[in-house]
ZAMARGU-4260 file (C-alpha; in steps of 0.2 Angstrom, whole numbers, plus 5000, padded with zeros to 4 digits):
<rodrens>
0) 4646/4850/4664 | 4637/4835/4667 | 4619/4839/4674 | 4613/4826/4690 | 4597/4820/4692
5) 4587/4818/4708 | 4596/4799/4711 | 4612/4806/4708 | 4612/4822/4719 | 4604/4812/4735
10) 4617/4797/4733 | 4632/4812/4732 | 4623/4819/4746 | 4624/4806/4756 | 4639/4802/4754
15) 4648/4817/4757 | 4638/4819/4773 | 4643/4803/4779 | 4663/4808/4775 | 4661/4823/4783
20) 4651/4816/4800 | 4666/4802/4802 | 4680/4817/4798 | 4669/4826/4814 | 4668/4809/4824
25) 4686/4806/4820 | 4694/4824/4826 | 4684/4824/4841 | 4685/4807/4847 | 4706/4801/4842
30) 4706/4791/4856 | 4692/4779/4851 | 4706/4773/4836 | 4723/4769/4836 | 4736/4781/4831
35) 4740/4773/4816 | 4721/4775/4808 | 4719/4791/4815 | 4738/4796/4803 | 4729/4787/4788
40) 4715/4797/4790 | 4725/4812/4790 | 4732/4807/4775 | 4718/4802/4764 | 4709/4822/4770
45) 4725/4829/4765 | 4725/4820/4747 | 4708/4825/4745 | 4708/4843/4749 | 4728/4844/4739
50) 4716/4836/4725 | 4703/4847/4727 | 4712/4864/4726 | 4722/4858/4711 | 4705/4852/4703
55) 4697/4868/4705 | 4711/4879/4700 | 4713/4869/4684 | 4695/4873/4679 | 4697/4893/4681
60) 4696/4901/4665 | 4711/4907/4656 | 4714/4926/4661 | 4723/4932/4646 | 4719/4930/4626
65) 4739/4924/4626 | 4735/4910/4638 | 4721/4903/4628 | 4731/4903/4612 | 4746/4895/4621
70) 4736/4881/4628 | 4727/4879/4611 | 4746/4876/4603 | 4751/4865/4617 | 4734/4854/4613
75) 4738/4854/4594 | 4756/4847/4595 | 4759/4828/4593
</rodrens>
């Protein structure tokens, strides 16, 4: 895992902050944009979070010894 350095975390920081204040804004104010931004909206939180979950359950260790030596056969094959 990569390690971040003080630059690094702030500028992740604030982003995520500001993604996650303009989600808020967005729920609690629809009328303040039109339907058709609002339903990209929703799309692009959707993609994210769909992304997120499969991220994080493709970096769960293997629970069996079989599993580890399947994936290590899969990775040897051309």
């Amino acid at each position: 895992m990569t390690i971040l350095n003080g630059r690094t975390t702030t500028l992740v920081a604030t982003a995520l902050v500001g993604l996650v204040m303009a989600s808020i804004w967005l729920i609690l104010k629809p009328t303040f944009v039109t339907g058709s931004t609002f339903a990209m909206f929703a799309a692009v939180v959707i993609g994210m979070t769909a992304i997120a979950i499969n991220s994080w359950r493709n970096a769960q260790a293997p629970t069996s010894t079989s599993e580890l030596i399947h994936e290590a056969e899969i990775a040897r094959r051309p």
